[in-house]
C-alpha positions in Angstrom: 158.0 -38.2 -150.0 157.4 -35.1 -148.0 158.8 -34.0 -144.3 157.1 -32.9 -141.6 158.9 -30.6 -139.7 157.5 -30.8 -136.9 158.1 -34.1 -136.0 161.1 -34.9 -138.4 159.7 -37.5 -140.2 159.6 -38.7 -143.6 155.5 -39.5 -144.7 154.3 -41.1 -147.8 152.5 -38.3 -150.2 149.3 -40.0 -151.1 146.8 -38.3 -152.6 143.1 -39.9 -151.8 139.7 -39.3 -153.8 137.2 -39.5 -151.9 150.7 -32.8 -128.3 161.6 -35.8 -118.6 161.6 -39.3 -119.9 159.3 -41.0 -117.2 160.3 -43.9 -114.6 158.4 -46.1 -114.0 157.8 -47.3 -110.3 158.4 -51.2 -109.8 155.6 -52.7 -107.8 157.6 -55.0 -106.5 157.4 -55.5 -102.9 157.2 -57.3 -100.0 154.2 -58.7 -98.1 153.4 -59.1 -94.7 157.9 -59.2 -94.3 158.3 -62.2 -96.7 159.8 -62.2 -100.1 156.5 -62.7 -102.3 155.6 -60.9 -105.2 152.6 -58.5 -104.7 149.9 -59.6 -107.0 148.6 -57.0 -108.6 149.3 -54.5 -110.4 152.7 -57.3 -111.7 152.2 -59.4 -114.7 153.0 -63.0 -113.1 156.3 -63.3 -115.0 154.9 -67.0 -116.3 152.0 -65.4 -118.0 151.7 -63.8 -121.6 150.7 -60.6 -122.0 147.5 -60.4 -122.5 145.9 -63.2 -120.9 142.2 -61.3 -121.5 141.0 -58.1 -123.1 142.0 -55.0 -122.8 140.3 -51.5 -123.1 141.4 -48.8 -125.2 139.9 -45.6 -123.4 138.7 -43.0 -126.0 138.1 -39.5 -124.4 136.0 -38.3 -127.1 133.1 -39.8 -129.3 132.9 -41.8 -131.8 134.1 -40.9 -135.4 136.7 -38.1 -134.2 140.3 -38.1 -134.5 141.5 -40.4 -131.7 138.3 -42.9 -132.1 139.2 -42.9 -135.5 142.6 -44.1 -134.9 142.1 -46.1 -131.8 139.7 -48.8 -134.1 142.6 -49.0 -136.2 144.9 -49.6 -133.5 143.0 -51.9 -131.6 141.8 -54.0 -134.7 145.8 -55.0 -135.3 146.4 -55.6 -131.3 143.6 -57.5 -131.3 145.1 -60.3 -134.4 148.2 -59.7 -133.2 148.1 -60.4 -129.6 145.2 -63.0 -129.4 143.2 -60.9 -127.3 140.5 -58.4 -128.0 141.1 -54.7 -127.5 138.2 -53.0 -127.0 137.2 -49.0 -127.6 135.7 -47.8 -125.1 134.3 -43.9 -125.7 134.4 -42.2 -122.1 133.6 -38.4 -123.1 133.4 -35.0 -121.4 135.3 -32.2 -120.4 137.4 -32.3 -123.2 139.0 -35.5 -122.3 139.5 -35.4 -118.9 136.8 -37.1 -117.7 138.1 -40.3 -119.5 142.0 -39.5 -118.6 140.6 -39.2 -115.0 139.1 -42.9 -115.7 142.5 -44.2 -117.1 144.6 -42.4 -114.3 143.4 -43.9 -111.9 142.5 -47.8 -113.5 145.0 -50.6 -112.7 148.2 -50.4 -113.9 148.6 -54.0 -115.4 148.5 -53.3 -118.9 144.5 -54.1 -119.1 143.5 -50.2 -119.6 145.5 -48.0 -122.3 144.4 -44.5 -122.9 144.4 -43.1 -126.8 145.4 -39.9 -125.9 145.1 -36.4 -128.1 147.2 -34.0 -128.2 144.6 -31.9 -125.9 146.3 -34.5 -123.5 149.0 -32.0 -122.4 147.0 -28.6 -123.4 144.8 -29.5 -120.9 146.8 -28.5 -118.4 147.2 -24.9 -119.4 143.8 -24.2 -119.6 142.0 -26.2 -116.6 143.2 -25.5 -113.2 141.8 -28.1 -111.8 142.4 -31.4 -113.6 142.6 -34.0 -110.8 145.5 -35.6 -112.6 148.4 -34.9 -114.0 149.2 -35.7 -117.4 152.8 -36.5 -117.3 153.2 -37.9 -114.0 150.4 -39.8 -114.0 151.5 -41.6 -116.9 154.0 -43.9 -119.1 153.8 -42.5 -122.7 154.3 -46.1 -125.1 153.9 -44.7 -128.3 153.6 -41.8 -130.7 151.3 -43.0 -133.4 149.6 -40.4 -135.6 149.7 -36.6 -136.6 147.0 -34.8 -138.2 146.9 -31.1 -139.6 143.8 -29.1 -138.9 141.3 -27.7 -141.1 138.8 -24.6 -142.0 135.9 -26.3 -143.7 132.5 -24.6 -144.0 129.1 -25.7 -145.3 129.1 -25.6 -149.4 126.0 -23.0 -148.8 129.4 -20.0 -147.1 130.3 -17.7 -149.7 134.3 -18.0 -149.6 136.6 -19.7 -150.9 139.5 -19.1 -148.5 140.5 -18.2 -145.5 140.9 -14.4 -146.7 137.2 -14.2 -148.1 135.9 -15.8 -144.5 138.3 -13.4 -142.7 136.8 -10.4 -144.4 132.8 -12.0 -144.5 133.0 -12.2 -140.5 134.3 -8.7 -140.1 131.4 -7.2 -142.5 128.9 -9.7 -140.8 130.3 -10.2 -137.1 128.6 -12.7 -134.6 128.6 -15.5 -136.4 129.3 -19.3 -134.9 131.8 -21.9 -135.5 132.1 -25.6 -134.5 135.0 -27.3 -132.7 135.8 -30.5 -130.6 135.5 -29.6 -127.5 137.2 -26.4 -125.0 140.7 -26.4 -125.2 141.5 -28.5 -128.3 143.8 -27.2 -130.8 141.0 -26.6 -133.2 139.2 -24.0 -130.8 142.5 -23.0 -129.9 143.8 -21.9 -133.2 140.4 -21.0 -134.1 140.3 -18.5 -131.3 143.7 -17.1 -132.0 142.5 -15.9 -135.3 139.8 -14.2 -133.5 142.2 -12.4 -131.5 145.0 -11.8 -133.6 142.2 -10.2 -136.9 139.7 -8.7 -134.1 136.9 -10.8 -135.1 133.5 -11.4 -133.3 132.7 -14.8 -133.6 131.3 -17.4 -131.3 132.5 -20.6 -130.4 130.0 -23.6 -130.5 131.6 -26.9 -128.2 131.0 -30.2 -129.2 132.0 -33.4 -127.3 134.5 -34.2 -130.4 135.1 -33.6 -133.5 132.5 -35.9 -135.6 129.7 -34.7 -133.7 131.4 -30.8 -134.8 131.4 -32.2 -138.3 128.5 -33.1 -137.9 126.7 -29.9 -137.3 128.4 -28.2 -139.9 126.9 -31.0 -142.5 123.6 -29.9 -141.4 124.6 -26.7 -141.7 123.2 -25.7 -137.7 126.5 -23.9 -137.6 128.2 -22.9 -141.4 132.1 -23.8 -140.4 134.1 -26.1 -138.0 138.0 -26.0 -136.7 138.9 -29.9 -136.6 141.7 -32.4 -137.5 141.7 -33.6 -141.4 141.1 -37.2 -140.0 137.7 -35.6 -138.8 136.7 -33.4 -141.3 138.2 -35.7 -144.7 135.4 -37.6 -145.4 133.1 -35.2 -146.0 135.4 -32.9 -147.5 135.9 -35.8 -149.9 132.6 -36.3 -150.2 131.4 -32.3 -151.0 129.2 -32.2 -147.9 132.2 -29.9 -146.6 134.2 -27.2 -148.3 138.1 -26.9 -147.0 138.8 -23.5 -146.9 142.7 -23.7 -145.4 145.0 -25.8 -143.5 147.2 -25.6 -140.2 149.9 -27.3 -141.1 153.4 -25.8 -142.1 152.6 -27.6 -145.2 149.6 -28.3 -147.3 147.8 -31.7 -147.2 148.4 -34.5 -149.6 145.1 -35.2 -149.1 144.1 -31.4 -149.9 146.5 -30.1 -152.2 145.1 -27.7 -153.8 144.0 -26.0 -150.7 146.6 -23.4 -149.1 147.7 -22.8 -145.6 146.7 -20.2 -143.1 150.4 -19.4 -143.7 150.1 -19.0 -147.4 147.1 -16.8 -147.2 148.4 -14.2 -144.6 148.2 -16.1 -141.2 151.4 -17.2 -139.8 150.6 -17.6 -136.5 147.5 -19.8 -137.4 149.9 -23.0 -137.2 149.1 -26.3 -135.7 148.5 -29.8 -135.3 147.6 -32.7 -133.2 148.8 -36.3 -132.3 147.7 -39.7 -131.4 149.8 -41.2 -128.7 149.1 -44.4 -126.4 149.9 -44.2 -122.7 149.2 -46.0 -119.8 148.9 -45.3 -115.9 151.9 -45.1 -114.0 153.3 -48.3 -112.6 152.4 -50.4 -116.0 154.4 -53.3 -116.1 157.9 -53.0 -118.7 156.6 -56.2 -120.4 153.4 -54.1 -121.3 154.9 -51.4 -122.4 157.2 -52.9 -124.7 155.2 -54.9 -126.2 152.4 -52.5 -127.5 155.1 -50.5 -128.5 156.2 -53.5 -130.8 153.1 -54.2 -132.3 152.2 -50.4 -132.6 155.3 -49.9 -134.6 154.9 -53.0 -136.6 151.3 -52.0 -137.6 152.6 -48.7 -138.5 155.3 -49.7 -140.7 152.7 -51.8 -142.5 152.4 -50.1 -146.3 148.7 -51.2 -146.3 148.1 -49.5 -142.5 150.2 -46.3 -143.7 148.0 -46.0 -146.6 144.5 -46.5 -145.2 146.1 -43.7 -142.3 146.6 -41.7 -144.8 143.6 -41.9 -146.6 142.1 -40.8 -143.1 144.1 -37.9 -142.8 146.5 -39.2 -140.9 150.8 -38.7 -141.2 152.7 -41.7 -139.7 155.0 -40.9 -136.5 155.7 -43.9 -134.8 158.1 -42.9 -131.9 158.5 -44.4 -128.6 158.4 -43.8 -124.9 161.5 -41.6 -125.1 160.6 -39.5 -128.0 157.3 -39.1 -126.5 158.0 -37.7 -123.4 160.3 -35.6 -124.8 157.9 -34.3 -127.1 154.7 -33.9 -123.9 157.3 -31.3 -122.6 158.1 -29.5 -125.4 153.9 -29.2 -126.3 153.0 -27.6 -123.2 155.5 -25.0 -123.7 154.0 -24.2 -127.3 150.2 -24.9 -126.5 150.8 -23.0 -123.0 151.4 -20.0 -125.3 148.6 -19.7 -127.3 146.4 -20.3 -124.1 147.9 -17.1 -122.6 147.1 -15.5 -125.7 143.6 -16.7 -125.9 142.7 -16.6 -122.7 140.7 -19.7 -122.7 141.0 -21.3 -119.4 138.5 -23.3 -117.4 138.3 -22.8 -113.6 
């Protein structure tokens, strides 16, 4: 068993071959002076949740870090609950044009959004986001961690972080691959830059498997993503891991160091999958996904296909995850400033 600091949690160490607590408004009220029930957005107390499917909204494309997770997710709800719970990929502006989508849907428990940790970063680098990503939203649960990683086309010379480092300063103005503007991959990627004085150029992809992607066809020779992105192909040789972002290595990468073991320290980072829903979601809702979230998450079969993904187990609820929105926009806000990304 290992710990992860960050989130003080206790994950399994397998080894594969191959981001203010909330109140909620009631919407209980009264119509036209009588004493009925408004019907919408209220569950009718009679009725079991869910009575029809419900969409999972995905802010980035298919085969990154939060689609990844979200087809897990909605796969268990789906047996679970009777109903089907649907993905549905809504992409652009680095998430925001799907948050924008789940903000303002109905809040009766038929829309949930698959948030990323880019979630609450967004708000230190857009100054414009036409939502806002606390108030606009009940947190349910805190599913899923993943450290980032370096990885390069096998045809890139190093080995390590160190060798990269040293290649881009003797041969500046070369390109890397991230996710999208603003996530933590571009993020920590661009805090290196700073920080070692490097000229390199950022190449933005709507996600991370499309980043991955590019890398594997070697249009751009490496790519900052999450290690439930990039895994696979590290697994499978098409990709070469160069370093991690975690405060500890991988057990799913071992053998491959830190960016604080090879001189990096502030080159530290990682993201989360949470589930949220607009403001004014019913209690019933909101409970009950974070039941069956924390039941699939206990499952040893579940926690070891996660991991084989690159994913660490979290599994904390409403309360924990507000608590931990707040303290990620403090960090993330930081490394913005220092970056200097920001999107007008």
């Amino acid at each position: 068993m290992r710990k992860s600091s960050k989130y003080g949690l206790r994950t399994p160490a397998l080894v594969t071959n191959g981001s203010p607590i909330l109140n909620r408004r009631s919407f209980i009220g009264l119509v036209g002076g009588s004493t009925a029930l408004l019907a919408a957005p209220r569950l009718a107390s009679a009725q079991a949740y869910p009575a029809r499917p419900v969409r999972g909204i995905v802010t980035f494309a298919p085969g990154g870090t939060v689609d990844v997770y979200a087809r897990l997710a909605c796969q268990h709800l789906s047996q679970k609950l009777g109903k089907q719970f649907f993905v549905e990929n809504v992409t652009g502006a680095t998430g925001n044009r799907g948050t924008i989508m789940a903000a303002r849907s109905t809040p009766d428990g038929y829309t949930l959004l698959f948030a990323l940790s880019t979630h609450v970063v967004n708000a230190s680098v857009f100054s414009n986001l036409q939502y806002d990503p606390v108030a606009d939203f009940i947190p349910i649960n805190l599913s899923v961690s993943s450290t980032h990683v370096l990885s390069v086309h096998p045809s890139v010379a190093a080995k390590n972080a160190r060798e990269l480092v040293a290649d881009l300063k003797a041969r500046p103005n070369q390109n890397y691959a991230h996710g999208g503007v603003g996530t933590q991959g571009h993020l920590l990627a661009e805090r290196l830059k700073v920080t070692q004085k490097l000229d390199m150029a950022a190449v933005s992809y709507p996600g991370a498997g499309p980043a991955i992607q590019a890398v594997v066809a070697n249009h751009v020779p490496m790519a900052w993503t999450t290690m439930a992105s990039a895994g696979p192909m590290i697994a499978g040789g098409q990709l070469r891991a160069l370093a991690v972002t975690g405060k500890t290595r991988s057990p799913l990468l071992p053998e491959v160091p830190t960016m604080i073991e090879q001189g990096f320290p502030e080159i530290e980072g990682d993201a989360w999958v949470g589930i949220m829903a607009p403001k004014g979601t019913p209690d019933e809702v909101v409970t009950t996904i974070n039941r069956e979230i924390g039941d699939f998450l206990q499952q040893p079969e579940a926690r070891q296909r996660l991991a084989e993904v690159g994913f660490d187990v979290v599994n904390r609820g409403p309360a924990d995850f507000a608590r931990l929105l707040t303290e990620e926009n403090v960090f993330w806000k930081k490394v913005v400033d220092e970056t200097n990304v920001k999107i007008n």
